[in-house]
VOSE-10188 format. One record per residue: residue in one letter; z, y, x of N, C-alpha, C in turn. Coordinates in steps of 0.05 Angstrom, whole numbers, padded with zeros to 5 digits, always signed. Example, Ala and Ser with C-alpha at 12.3 -4.5 7.8 and 13.67 -1.06 7.14 Angstrom:
REM VOSE-10188
A+00156-00114+00264+00156-00090+00246+00156-00066+00264
S+00142-00045+00257+00143-00021+00273+00157+00001+00258
***
This chain:
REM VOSE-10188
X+03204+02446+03127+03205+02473+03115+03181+02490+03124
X+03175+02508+03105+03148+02520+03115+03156+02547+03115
X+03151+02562+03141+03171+02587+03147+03163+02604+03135
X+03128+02598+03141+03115+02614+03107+03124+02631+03082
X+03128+02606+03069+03128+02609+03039+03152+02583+03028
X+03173+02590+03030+03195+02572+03029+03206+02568+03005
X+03200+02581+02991+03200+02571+02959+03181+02564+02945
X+03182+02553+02914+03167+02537+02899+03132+02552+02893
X+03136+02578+02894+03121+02586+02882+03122+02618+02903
X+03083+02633+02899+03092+02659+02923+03064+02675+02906
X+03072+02697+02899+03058+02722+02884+03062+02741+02898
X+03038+02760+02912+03027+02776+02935+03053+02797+02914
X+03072+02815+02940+03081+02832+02920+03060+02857+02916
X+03066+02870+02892+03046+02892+02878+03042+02921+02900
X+03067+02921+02921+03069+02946+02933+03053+02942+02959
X+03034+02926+02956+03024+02908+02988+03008+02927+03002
X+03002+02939+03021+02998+02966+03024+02959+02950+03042
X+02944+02969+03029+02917+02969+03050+02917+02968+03077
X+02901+02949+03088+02896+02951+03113+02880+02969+03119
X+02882+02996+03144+02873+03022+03144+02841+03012+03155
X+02828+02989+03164+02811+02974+03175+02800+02973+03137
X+02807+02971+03121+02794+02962+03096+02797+02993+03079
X+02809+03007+03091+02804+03050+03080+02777+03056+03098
X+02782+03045+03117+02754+03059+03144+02736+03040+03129
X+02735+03024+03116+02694+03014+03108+02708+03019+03083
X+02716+03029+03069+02711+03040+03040+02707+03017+03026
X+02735+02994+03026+02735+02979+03005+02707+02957+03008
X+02697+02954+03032+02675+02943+03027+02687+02914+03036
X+02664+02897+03050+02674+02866+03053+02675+02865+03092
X+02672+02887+03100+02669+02888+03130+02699+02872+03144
X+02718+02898+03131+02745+02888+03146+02754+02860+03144
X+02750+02856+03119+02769+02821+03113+02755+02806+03141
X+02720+02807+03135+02705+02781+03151+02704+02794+03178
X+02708+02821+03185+02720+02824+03213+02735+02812+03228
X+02755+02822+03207+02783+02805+03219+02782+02776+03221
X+02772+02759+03206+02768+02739+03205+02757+02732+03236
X+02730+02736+03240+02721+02740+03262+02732+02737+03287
X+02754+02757+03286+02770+02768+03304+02800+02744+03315
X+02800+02734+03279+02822+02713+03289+02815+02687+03301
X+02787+02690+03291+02778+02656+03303+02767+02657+03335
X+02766+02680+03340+02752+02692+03373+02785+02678+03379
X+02807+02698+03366+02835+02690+03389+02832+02656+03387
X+02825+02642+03366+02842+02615+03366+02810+02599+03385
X+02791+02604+03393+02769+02597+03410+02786+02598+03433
X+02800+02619+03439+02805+02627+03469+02832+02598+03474
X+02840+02596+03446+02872+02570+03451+02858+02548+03451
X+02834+02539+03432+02822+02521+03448+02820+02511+03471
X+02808+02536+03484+02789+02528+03511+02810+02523+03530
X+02836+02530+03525+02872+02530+03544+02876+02504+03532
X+02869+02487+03506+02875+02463+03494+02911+02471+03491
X+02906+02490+03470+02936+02496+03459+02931+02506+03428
X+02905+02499+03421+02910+02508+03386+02919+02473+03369
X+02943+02478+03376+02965+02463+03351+02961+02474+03332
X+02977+02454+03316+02982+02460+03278+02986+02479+03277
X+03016+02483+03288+03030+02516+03293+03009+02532+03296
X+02988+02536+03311+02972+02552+03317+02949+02557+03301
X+02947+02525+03288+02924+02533+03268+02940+02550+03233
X+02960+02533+03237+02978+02555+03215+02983+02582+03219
X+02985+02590+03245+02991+02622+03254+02967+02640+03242
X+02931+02621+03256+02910+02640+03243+02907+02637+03218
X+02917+02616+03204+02903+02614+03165+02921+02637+03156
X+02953+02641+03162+02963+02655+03157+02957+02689+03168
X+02953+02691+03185+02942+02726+03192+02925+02724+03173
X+02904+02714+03168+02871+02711+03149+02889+02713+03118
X+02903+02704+03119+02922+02705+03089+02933+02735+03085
X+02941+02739+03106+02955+02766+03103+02936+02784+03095
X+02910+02780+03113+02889+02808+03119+02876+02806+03093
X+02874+02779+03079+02863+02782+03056+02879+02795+03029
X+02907+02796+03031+02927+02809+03008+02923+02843+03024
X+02916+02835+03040+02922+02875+03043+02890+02887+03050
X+02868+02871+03035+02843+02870+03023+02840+02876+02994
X+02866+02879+02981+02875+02877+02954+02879+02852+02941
X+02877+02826+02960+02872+02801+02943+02908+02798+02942
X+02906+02779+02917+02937+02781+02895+02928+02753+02888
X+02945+02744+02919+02955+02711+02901+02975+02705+02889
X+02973+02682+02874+02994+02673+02856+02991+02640+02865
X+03004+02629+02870+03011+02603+02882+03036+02591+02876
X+03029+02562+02861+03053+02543+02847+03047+02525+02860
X+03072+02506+02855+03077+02474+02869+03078+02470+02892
X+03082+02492+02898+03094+02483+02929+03117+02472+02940
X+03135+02466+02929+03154+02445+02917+03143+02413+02924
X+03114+02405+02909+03104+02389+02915+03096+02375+02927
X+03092+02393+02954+03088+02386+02979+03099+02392+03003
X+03127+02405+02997+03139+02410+03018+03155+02382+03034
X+03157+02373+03017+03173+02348+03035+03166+02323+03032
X+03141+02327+03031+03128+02289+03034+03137+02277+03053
X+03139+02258+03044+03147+02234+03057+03133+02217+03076
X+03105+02217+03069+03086+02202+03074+03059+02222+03072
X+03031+02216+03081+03012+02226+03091+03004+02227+03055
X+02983+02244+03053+02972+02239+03024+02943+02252+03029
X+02924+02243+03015+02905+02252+03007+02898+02285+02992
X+02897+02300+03000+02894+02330+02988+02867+02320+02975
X+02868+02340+02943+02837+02328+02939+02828+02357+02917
X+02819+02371+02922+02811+02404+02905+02789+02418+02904
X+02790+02423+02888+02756+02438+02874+02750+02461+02898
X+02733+02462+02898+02730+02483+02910+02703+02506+02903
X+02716+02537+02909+02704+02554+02908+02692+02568+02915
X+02705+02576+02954+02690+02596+02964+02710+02583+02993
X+02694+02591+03010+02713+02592+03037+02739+02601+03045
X+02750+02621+03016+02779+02625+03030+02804+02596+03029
X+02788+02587+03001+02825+02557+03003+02821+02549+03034
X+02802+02547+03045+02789+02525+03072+02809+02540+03089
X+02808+02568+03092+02818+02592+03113+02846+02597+03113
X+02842+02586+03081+02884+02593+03081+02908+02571+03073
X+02892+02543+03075+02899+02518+03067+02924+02523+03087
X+02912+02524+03117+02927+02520+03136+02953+02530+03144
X+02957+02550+03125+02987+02560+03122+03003+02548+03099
X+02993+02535+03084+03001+02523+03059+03015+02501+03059
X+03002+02473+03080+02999+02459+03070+03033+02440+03091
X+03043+02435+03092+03068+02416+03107+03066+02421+03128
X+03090+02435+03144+03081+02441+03169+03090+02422+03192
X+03099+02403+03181+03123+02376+03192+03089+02348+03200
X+03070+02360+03179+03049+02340+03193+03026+02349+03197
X+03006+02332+03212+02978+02344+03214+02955+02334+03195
X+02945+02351+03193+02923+02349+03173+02895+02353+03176
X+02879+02338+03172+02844+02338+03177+02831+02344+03151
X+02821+02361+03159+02787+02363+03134+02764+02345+03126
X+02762+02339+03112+02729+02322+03110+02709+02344+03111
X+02691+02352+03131+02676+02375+03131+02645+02365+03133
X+02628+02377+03129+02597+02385+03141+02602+02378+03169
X+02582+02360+03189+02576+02365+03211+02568+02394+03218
X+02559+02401+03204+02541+02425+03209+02558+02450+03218
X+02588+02454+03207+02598+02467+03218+02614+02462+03234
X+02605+02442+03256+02619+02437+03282+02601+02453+03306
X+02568+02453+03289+02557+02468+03316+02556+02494+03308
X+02575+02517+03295+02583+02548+03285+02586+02548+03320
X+02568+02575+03332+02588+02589+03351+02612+02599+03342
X+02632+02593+03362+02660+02598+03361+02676+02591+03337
X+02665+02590+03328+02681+02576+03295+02679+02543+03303
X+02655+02529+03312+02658+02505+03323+02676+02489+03329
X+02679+02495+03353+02692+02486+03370+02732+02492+03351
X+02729+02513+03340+02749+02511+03330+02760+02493+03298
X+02741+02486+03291+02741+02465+03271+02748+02443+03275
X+02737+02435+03310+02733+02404+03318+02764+02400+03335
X+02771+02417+03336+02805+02426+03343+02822+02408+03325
X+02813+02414+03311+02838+02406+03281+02826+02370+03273
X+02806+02363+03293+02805+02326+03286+02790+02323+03262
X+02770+02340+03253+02759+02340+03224+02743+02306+03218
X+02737+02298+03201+02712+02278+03192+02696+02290+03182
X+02675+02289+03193+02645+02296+03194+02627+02284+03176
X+02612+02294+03161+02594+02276+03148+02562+02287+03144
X+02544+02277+03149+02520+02295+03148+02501+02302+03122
X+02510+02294+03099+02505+02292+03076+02470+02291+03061
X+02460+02268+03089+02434+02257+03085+02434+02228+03086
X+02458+02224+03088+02459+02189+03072+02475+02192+03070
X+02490+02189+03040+02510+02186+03014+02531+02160+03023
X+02517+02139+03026+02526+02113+03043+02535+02111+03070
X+02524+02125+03082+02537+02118+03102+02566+02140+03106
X+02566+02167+03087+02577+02186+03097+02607+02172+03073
X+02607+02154+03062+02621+02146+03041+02645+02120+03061
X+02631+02110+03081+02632+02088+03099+02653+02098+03118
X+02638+02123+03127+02656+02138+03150+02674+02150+03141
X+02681+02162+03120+02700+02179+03112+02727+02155+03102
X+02719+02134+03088+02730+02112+03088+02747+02098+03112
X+02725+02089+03129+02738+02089+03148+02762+02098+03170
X+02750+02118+03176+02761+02142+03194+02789+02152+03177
X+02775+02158+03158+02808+02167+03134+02835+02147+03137
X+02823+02120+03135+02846+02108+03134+02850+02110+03152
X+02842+02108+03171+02856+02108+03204+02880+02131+03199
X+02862+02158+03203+02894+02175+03210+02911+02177+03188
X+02910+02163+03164+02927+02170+03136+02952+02148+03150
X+02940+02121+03168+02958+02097+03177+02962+02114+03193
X+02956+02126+03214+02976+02142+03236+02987+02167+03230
X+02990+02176+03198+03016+02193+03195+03000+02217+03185
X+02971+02221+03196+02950+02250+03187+02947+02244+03156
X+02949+02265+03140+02940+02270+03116+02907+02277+03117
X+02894+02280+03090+02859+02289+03094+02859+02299+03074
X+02850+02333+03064+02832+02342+03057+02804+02336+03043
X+02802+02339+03023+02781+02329+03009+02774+02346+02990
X+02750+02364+02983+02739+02377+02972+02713+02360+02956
X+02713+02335+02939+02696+02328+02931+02670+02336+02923
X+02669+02358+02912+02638+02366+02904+02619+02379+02915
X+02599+02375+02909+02580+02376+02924+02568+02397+02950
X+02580+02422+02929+02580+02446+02944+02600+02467+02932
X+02603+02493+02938+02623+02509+02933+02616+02526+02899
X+02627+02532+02885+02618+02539+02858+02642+02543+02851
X+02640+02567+02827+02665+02579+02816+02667+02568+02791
X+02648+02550+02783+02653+02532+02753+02652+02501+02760
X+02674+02496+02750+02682+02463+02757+02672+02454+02738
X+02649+02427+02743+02634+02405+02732+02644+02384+02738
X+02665+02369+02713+02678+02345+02723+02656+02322+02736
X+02642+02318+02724+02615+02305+02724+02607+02301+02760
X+02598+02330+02768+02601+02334+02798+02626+02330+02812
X+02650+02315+02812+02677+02326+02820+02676+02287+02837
X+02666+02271+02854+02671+02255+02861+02700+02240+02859
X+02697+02216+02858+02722+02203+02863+02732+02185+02889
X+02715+02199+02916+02717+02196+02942+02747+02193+02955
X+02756+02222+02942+02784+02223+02947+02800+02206+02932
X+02808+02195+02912+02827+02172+02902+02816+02149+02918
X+02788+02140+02922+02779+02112+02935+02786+02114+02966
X+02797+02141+02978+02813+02135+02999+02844+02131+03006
X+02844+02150+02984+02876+02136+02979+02892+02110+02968
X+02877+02101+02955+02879+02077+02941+02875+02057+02963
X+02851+02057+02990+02853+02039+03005+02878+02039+03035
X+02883+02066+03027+02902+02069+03056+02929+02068+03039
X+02930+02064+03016+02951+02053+03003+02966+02081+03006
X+02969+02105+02996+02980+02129+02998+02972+02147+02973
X+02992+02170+02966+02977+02186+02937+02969+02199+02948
X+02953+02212+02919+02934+02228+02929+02949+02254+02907
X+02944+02281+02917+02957+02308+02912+02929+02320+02894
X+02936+02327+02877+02916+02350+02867+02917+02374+02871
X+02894+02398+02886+02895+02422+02891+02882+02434+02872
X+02885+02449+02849+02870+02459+02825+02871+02503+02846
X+02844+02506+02851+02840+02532+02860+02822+02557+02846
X+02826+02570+02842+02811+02599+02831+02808+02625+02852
X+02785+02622+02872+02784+02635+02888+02759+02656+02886
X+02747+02661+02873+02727+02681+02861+02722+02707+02876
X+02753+02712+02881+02758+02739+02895+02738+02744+02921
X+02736+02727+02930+02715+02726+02952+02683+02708+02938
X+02661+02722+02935+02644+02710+02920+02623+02703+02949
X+02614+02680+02940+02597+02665+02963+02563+02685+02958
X+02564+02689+02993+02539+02703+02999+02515+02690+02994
X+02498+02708+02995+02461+02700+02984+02448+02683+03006
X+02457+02694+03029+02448+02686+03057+02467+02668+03075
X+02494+02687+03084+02511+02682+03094+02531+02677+03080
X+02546+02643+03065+02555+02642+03038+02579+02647+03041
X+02594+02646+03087+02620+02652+03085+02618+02674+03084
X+02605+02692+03080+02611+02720+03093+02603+02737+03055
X+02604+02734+03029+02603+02747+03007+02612+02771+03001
X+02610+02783+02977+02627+02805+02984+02654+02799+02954
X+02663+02811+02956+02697+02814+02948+02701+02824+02924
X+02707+02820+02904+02714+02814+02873+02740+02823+02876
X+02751+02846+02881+02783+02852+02885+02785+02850+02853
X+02781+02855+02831+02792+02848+02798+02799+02817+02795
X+02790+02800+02816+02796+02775+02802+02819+02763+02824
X+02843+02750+02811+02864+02742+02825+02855+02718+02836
X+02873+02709+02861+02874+02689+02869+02898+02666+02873
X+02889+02647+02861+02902+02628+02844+02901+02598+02855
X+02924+02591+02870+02919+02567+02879+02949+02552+02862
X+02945+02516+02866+02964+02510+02846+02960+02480+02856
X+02996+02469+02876+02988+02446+02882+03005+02418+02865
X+02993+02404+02860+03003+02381+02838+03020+02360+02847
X+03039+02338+02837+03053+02322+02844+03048+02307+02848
X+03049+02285+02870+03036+02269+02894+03021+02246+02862
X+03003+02226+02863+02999+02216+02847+02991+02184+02859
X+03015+02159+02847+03013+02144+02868+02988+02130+02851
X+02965+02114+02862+02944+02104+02845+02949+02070+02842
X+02953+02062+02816+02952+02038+02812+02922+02032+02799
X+02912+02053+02787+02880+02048+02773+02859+02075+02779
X+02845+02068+02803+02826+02090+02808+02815+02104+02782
X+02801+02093+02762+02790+02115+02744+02814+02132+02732
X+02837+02126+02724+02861+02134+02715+02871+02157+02732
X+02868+02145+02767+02884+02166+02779+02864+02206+02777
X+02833+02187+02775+02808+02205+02787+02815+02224+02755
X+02825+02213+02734+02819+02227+02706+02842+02251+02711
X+02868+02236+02722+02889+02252+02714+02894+02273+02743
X+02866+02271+02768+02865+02299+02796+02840+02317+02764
X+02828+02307+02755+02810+02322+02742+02822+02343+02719
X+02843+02332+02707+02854+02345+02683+02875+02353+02693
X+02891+02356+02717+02904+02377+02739+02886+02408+02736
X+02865+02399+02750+02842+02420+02756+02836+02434+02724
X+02829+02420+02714+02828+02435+02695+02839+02447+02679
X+02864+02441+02673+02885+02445+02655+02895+02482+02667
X+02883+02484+02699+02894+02501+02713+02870+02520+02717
X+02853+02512+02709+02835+02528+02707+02839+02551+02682
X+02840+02536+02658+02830+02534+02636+02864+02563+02631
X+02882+02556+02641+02902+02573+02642+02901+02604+02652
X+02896+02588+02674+02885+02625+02692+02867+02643+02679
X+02846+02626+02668+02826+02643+02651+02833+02660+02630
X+02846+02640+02618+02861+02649+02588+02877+02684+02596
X+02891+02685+02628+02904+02697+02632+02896+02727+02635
X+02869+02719+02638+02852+02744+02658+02847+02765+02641
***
């Protein structure tokens, strides 16, 4: 059970009051990535004690969840049903947009198991954000050999999917608010398919936070556009192109909805 969000589905309610930190900068993007800031300083300090657990990494995705609805952001979130009571480890596998799914996965996602990212090396050497990435057991990949980073993720994946860890998988290339099936790898089904486990589709619309010029976690904030996450029914793979068609037309189908909606 996820103490979270314990039913199927969770829409920010309408009466969600400002954080007085987001009245003092006048609506700008200071407070959210403050706070942010601020949560990952506390979860550095549980590190360095070697006490940031799941629990703990769920405690900060969720404050970062909160600080961002009382930023004005208005999620709407389905299928959670879908993943509340796996059985078995699965492959997460979802488009991605902007740094918040990454920030608020961790309140989302089964709180009964642990879960690893397939990330950038690169953000293992973040001051203070580092060290708190490398917390959570991530797979690393340096994305200057395609092959070898295809090998390791392979590898390593199956390992903790056989010892019970689920993985995270954001196939494409980089972060973008328009999904190119084309760009959308099929990394994630070819690890599930070898660790013999399904793989979950995450279809996301995170806009609300638009990736910076310079600093891409740090953008500034689209409060008009909702945020929209939506998780799919486990998908067991008997034919990789089949499974990769039907995480793609998840994503899209959920895209293509939200839009319609706006």
């Amino acid at each position: 059970m996820n103490p979270y969000f314990p039913q199927d589905s969770y829409h920010t309610p309408s009466n969600t009051p400002r954080h007085w930190l987001d009245r003092l900068f006048l609506g700008s993007r200071v407070a959210l990535h403050g706070y942010f800031i601020w949560e990952i300083a506390k979860a550095r300090r549980l590190v360095a004690q070697n006490q940031y657990t799941r629990a703990a990494w769920a405690d900060t995705s969720y404050a970062i969840f909160k600080m961002v609805e009382r930023c004005n952001g208005r999620f709407h979130i389905t299928g959670l049903d879908n993943i509340r009571n796996l059985s078995e480890p699965v492959v997460f596998v979802s488009n991605h947009v902007s740094s918040l799914e990454g920030n608020v996965l961790g309140c989302l996602l089964p709180h009964h198991q642990e879960v690893s990212y397939v990330i950038k090396e690169s953000l293992t050497r973040y001051p203070v954000f580092g060290p708190v990435v490398e917390a959570r057991d991530p797979i690393t990949v340096g994305r200057t050999n395609p092959r070898e980073d295809l090998q390791k993720v392979l590898k390593n994946g199956v390992e903790m999917l056989q010892n019970g860890r689920s993985v995270i998988l954001f196939p494409q290339h980089t972060r973008t608010p328009t999904f190119v099936p084309e760009e959308f790898n099929s990394l994630g089904v070819k690890l599930a398919k070898r660790a013999a486990v399904p793989v979950v589709p995450i279809a996301v619309k995170t806009d609300f936070l638009i990736n910076g010029r310079y600093l891409r976690d740090f953008g500034p904030l689209d409060r008009s556009q909702p945020i929209y996450m939506a998780f799919g029914q486990p998908i067991h793979i008997t034919n990789n192109k089949q499974a990769h068609q039907a995480v793609i037309h998840y994503i899209q189908h959920h895209l293509a909805q939200w839009q319609s909606s706006a």
